[in-house]
One Martini backbone bead per residue (centre of mass of N, CA, C, O) as a GRO file, in nm:
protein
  370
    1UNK     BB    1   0.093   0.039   0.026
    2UNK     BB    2   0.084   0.349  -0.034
    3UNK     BB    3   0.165   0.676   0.057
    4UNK     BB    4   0.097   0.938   0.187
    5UNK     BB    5   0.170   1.257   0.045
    6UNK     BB    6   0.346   1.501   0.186
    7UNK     BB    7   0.162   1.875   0.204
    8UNK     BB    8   0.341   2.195   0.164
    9UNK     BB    9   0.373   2.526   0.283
   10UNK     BB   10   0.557   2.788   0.159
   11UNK     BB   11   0.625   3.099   0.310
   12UNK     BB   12   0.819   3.378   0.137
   13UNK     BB   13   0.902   3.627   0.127
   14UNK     BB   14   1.160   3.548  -0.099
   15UNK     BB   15   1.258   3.337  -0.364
   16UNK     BB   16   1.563   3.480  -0.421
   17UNK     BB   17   1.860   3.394  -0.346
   18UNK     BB   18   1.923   3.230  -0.043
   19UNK     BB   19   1.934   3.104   0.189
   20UNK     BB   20   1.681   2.932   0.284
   21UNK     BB   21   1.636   2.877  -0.015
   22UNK     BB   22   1.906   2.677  -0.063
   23UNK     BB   23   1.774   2.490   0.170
   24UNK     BB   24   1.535   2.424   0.043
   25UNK     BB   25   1.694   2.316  -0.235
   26UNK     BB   26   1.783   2.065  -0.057
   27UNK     BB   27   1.558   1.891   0.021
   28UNK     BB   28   1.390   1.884  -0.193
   29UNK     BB   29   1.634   1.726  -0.346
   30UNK     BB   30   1.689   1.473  -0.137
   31UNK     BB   31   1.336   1.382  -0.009
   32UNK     BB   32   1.151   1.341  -0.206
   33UNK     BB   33   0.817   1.188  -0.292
   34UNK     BB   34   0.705   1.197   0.027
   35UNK     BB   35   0.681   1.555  -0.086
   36UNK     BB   36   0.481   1.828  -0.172
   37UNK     BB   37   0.560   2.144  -0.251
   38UNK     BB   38   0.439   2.487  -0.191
   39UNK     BB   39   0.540   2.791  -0.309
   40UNK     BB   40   0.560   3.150  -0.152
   41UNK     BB   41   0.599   3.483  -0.296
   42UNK     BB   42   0.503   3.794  -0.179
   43UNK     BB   43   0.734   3.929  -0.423
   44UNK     BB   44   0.757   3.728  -0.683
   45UNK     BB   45   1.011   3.587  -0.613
   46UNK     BB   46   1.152   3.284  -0.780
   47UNK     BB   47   1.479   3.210  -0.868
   48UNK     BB   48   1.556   2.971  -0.686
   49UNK     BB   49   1.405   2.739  -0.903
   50UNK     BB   50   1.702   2.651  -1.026
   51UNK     BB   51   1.810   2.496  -0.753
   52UNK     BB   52   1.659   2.275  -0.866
   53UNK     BB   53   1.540   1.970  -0.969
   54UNK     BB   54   1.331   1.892  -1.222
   55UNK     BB   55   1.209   1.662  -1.016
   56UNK     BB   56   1.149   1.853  -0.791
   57UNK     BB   57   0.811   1.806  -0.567
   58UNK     BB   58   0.780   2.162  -0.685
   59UNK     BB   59   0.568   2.450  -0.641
   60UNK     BB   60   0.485   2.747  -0.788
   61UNK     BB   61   0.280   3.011  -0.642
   62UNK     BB   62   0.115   3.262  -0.737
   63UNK     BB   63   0.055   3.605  -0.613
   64UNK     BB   64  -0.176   3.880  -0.618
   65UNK     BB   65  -0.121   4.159  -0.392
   66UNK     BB   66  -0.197   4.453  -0.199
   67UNK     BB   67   0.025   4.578  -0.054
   68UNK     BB   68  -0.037   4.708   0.283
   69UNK     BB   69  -0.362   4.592   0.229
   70UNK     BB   70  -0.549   4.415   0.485
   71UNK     BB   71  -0.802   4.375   0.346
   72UNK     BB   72  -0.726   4.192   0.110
   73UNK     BB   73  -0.523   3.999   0.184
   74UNK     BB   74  -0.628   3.839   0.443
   75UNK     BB   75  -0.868   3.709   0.234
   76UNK     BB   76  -0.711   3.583   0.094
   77UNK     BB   77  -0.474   3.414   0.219
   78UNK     BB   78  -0.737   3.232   0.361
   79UNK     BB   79  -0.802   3.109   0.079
   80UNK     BB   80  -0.558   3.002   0.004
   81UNK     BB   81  -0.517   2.791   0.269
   82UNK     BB   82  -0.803   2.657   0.163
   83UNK     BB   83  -0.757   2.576  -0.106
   84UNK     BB   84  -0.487   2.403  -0.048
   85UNK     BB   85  -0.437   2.237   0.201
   86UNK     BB   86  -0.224   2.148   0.421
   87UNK     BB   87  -0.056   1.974   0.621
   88UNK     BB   88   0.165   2.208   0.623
   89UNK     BB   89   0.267   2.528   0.782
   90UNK     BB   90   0.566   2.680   0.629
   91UNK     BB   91   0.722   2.975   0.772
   92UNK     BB   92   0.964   3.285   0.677
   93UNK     BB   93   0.987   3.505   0.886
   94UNK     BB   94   0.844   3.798   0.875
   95UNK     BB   95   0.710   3.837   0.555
   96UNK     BB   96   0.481   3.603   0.666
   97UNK     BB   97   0.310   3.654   0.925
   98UNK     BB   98   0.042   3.675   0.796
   99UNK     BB   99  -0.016   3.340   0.787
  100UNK     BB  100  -0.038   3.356   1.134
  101UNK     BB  101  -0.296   3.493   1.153
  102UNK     BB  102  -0.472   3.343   0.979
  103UNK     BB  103  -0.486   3.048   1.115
  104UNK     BB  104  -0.568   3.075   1.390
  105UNK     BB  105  -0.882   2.996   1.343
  106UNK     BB  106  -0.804   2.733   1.137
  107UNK     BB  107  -0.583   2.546   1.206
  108UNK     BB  108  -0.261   2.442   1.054
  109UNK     BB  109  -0.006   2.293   1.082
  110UNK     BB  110   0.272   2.496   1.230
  111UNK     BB  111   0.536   2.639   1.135
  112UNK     BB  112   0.837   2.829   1.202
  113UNK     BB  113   1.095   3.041   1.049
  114UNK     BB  114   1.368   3.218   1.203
  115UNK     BB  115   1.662   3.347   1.003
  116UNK     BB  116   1.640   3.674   1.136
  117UNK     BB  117   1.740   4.013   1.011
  118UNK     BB  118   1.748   4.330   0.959
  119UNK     BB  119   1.914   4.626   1.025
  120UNK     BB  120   1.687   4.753   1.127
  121UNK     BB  121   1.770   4.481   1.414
  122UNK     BB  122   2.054   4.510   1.529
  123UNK     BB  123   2.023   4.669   1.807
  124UNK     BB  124   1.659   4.633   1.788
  125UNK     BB  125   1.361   4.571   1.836
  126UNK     BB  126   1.073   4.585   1.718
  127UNK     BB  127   0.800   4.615   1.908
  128UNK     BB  128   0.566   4.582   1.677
  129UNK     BB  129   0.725   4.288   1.595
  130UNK     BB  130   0.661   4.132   1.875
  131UNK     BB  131   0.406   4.173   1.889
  132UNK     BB  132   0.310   3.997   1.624
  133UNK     BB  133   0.447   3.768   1.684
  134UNK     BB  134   0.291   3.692   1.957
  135UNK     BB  135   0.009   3.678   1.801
  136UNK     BB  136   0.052   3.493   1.542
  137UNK     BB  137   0.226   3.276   1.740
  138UNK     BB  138   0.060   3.169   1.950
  139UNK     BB  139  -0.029   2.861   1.810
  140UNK     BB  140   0.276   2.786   1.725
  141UNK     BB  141   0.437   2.492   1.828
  142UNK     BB  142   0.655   2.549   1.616
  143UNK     BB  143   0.992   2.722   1.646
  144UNK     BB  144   1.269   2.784   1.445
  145UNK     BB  145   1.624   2.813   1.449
  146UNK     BB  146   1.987   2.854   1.354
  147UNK     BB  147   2.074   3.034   1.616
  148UNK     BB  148   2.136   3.115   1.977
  149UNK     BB  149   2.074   3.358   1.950
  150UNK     BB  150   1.762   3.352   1.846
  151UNK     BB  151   1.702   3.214   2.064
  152UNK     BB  152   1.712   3.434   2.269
  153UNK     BB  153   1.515   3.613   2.120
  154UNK     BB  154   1.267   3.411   2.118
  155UNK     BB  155   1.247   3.388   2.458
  156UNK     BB  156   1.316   3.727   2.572
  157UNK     BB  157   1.160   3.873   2.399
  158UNK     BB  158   0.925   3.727   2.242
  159UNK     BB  159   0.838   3.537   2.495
  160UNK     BB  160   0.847   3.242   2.410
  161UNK     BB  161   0.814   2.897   2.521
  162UNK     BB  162   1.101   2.672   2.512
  163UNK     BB  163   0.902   2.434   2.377
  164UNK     BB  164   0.879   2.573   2.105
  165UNK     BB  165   1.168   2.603   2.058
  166UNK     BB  166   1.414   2.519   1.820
  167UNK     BB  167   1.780   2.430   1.764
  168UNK     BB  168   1.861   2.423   1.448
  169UNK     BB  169   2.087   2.321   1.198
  170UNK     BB  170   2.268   2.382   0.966
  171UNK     BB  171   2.416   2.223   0.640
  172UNK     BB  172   2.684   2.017   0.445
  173UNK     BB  173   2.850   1.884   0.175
  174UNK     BB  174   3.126   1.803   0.235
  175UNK     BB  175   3.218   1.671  -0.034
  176UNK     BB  176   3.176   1.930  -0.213
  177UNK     BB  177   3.436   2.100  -0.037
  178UNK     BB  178   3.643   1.876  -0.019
  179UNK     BB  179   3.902   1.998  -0.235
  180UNK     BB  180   4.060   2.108  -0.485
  181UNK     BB  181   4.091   2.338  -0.688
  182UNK     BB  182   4.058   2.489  -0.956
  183UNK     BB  183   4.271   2.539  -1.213
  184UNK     BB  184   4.147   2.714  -1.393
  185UNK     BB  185   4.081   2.942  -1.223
  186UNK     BB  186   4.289   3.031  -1.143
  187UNK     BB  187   4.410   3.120  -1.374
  188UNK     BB  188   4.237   3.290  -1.478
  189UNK     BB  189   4.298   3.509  -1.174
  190UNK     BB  190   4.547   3.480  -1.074
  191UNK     BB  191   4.597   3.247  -0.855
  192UNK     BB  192   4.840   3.157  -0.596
  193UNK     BB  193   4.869   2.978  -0.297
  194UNK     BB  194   5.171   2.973  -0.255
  195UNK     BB  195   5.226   3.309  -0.314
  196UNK     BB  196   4.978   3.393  -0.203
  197UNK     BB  197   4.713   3.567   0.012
  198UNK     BB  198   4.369   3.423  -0.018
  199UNK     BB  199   4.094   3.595   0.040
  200UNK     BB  200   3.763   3.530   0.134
  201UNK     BB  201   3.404   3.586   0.024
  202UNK     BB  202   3.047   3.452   0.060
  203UNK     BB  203   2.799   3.661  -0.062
  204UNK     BB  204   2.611   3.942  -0.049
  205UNK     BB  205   2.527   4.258  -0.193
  206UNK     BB  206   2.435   4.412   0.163
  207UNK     BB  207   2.468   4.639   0.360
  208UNK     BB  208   2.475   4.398   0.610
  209UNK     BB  209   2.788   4.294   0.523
  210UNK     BB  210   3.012   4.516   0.507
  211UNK     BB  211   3.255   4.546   0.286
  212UNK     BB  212   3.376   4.764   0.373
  213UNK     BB  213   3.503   4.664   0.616
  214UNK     BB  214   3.689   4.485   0.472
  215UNK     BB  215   3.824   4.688   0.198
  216UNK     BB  216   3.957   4.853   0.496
  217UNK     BB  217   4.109   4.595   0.634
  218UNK     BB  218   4.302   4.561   0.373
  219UNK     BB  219   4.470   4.789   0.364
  220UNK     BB  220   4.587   4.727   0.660
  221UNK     BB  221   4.768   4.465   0.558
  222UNK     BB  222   5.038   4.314   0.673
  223UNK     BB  223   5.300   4.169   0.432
  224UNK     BB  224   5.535   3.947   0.255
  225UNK     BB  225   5.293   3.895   0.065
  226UNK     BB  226   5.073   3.856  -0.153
  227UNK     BB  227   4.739   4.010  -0.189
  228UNK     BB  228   4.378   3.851  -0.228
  229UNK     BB  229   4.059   3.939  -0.296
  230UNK     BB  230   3.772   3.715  -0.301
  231UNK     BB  231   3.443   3.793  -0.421
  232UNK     BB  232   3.159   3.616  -0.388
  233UNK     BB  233   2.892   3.778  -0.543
  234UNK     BB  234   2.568   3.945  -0.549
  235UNK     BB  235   2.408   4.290  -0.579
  236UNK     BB  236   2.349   4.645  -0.461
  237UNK     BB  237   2.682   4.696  -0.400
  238UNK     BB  238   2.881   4.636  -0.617
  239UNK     BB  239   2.942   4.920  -0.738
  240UNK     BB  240   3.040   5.055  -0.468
  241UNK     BB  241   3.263   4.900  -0.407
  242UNK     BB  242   3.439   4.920  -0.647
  243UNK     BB  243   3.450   5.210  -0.592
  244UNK     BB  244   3.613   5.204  -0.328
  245UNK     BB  245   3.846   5.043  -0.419
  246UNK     BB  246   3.956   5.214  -0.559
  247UNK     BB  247   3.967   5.453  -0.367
  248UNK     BB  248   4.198   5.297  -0.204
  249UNK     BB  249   4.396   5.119  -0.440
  250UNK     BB  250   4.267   4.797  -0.436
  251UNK     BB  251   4.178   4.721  -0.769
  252UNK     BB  252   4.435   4.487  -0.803
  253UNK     BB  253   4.337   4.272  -0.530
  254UNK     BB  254   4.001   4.275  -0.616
  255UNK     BB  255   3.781   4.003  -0.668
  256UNK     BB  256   3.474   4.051  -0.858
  257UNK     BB  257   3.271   3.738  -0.945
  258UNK     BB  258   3.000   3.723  -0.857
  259UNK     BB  259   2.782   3.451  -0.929
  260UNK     BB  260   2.855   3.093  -0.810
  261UNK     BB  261   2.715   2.809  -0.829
  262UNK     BB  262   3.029   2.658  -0.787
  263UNK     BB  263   3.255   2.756  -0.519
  264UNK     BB  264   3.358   2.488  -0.472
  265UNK     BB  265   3.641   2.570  -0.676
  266UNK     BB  266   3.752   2.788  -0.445
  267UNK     BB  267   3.728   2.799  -0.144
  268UNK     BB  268   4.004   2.616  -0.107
  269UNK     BB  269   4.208   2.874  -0.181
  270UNK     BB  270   4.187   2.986   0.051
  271UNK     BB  271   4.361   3.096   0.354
  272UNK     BB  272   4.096   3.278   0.414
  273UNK     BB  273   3.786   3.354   0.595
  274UNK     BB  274   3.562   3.597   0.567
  275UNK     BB  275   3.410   3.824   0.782
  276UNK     BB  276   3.197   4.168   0.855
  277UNK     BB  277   2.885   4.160   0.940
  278UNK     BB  278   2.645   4.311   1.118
  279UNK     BB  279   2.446   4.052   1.038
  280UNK     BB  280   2.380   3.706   1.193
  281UNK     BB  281   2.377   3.381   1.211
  282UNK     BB  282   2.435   3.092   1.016
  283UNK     BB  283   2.648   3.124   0.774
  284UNK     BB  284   2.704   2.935   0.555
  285UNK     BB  285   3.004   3.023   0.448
  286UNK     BB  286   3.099   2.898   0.648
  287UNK     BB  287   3.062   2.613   0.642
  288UNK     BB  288   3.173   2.569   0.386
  289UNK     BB  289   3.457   2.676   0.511
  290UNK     BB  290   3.493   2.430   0.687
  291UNK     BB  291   3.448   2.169   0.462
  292UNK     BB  292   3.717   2.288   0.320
  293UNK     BB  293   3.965   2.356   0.511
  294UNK     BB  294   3.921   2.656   0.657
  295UNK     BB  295   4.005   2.970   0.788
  296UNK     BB  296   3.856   3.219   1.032
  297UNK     BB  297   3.801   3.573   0.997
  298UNK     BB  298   3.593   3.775   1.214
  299UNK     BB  299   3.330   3.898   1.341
  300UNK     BB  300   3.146   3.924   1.627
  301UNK     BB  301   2.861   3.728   1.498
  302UNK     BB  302   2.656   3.573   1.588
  303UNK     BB  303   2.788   3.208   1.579
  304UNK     BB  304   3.050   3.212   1.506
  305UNK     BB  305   3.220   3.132   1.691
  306UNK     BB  306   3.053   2.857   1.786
  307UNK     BB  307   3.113   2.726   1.535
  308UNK     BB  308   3.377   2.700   1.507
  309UNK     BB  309   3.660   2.611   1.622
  310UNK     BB  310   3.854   2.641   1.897
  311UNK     BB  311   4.097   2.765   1.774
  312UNK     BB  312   3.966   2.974   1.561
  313UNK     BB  313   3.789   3.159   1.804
  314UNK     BB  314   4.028   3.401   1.849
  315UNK     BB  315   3.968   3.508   1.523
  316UNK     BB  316   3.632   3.593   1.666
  317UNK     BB  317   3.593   3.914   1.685
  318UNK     BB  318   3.447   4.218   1.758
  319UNK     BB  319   3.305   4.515   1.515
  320UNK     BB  320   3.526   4.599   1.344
  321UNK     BB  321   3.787   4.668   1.127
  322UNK     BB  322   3.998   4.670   1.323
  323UNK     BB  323   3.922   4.353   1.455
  324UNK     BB  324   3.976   4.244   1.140
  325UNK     BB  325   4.237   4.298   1.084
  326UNK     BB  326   4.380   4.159   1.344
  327UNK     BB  327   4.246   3.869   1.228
  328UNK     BB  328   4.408   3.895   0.953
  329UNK     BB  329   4.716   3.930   1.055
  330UNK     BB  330   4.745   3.655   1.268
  331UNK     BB  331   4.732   3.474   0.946
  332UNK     BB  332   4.886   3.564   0.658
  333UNK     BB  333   5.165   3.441   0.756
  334UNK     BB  334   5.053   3.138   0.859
  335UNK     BB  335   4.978   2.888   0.702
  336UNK     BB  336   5.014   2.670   0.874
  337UNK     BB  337   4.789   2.756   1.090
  338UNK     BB  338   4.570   2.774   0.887
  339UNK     BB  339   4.584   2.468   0.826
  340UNK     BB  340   4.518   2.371   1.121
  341UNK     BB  341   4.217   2.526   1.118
  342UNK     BB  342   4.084   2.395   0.927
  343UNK     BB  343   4.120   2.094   1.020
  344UNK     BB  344   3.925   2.172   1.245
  345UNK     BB  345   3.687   2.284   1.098
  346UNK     BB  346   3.614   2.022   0.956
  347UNK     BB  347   3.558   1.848   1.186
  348UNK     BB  348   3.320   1.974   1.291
  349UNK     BB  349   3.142   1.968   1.022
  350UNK     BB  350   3.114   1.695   1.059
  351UNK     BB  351   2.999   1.645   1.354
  352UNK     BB  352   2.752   1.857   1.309
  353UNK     BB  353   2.735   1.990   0.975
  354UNK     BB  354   2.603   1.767   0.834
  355UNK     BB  355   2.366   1.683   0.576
  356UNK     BB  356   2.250   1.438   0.757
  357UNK     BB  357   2.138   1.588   0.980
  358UNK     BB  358   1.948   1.774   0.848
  359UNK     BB  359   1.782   1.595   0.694
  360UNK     BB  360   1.697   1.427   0.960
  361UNK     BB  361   1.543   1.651   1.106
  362UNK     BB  362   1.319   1.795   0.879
  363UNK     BB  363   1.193   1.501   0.832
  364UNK     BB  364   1.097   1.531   1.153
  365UNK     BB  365   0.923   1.792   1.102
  366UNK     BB  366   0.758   1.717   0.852
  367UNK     BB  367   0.655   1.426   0.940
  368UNK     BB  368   0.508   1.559   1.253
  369UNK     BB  369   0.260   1.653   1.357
  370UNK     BB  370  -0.038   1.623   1.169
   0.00000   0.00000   0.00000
């Protein structure tokens, strides 16, 4: 007798390709036709579908409806939840918090997975959204957090009661990142990690992510070797900061390279793993670099210390550009020391963030109290 295919609704700010985006286009290709996903993009933007596989079990449906507008939007998608039935929804972040507000009344099993926040809310939670989600949230018996910090803010201010929070870790293909760098790419950028000492990190090119302040730490950075910054990732700062590089002086010394469908054939070539972030919770690129047997500098952001193996703690400090670059500096001369710090946070990601951990826990959260 067949099993029958549970139906999953997937409600995000934006399905446009970021982390949750590509954590769900692993799940859904990884876990089978046991599921059936059915996503929603509250912004229209659907682009994260690349990320799938042609026969990951997978609909994306449009909805048109004018934001801001909660008299008509609310009486919408309260007909479209009812519409599709699903055995289980599941929403993402502040962007979707209306998606719990209308279950309320005729609850549909709910998680809710919140991770992380924008700019404007990294010094301070904002009220009005406190009170919102604790009001949205009042029935969803399950919300989801992807790091200690967040279990924090999630227990202590937004005051939800910690049986119903729950800290899963993201997870990574340690196998996919850990190999020897691609030599085309190499040649083709000019990189050589035997003479060059190659920073690097990958992320989004936007305001939060801070890269003025690796560009200005880079600046600051003395070394025996050549040194070379290499960005991997694309977004609406990246012509701002190329026009820094220049204006700093090191516009011969920083690649960006914009969006790299596969980073794993380059990220194994870095010396150093750098992080800048005003605001993370657990950063995929940190895993990545885990994964490859990188050693990372960063400041200290979300869970970023905590993530790293025991040695590599002490060069994710600070929250400045100076505590970055001092955090790279006791790095850049010494391959050797690199080398021992990347092998243990290799181990590490072996041991806590390997991928079959991470599809064995969503399994069981998929799975269950339906």
């Amino acid at each position: 007798m067949s099993r029958e295919v549970i139906r999953l609704l997937h409600v995000f700010s934006t399905f446009a390709v970021g982390g949750p985006q590509s954590r769900f286009a692993t799940l859904a290709n990884a876990l089978g036709n046991k599921y059936h996903h059915q996503v929603i993009a509250m912004d229209g933007r659907y682009h994260a579908a690349k990320l799938l596989d042609h026969d990951a079990p997978v609909t994306c449906i449009p909805l048109n409806y004018e934001k801001g507008n909660a008299r008509t939007s609310l009486p919408l998608f309260r007909h479209t939840l009812k519409q599709i039935n699903p055995h289980r929804l599941i929403t993402y972040n502040w962007g979707s918090i209306e998606w719990g507000l209308i279950n309320l009344w005729r609850p549909i099993p709910h998680v809710h997975l919140e991770e992380g926040f924008g700019p404007e809310e990294i010094h301070s939670q904002i009220p009005r959204r406190v009170w919102m989600r604790r009001l949205a949230l009042s029935r969803t018996p399950t919300i989801m957090v992807p790091s200690h910090h967040l279990y924090d803010i999630a227990t202590k201010i937004w005051r939800f009661p910690a049986k119903r929070v729950h800290y899963l870790p993201n997870g990574v293909n340690i196998d996919r990142f850990h190999h020897q760098p691609d030599a085309t790419l190499l040649q083709r950028w000019q990189l050589d990690p035997e003479q060059q000492c190659i920073i690097g990190t990958v992320t989004a090119l936007r305001a939060e992510k801070n890269l003025s302040r690796l560009l200005r730490a880079f600046t600051e950075l003395k070394s025996n070797r050549p040194l070379r910054l290499v960005i991997i990732g694309d977004g609406p700062m990246r012509a701002t900061l190329e026009s820094e590089a220049q204006q700093l002086g090191i516009a011969d010394q920083v690649l960006f390279l914009g969006h790299m469908d596969q980073p794993e054939h380059l990220i194994s070539a870095f010396q150093i793993y750098a992080l800048s972030s005003d605001t993370e919770q657990m950063p995929l690129g940190i895993l990545e670099a885990m994964a490859a047997g990188v050693a990372v500098a960063s400041v200290d952001v979300g869970d970023v210390r905590r993530m790293v193996s025991e040695p590599n703690q002490s060069y994710v400090s600070g929250t400045d550009n100076n505590a970055l670059c001092q955090n790279l500096n006791r790095l850049i001369d010494d391959p050797a020391l690199c080398n021992q710090l990347g092998l243990a946070n290799h181990e590490k990601a072996m041991q806590e963030y390997d991928l079959k951990l991470m599809l064995s826990r969503y399994d069981a959260l998929f799975s269950t109290n339906r």
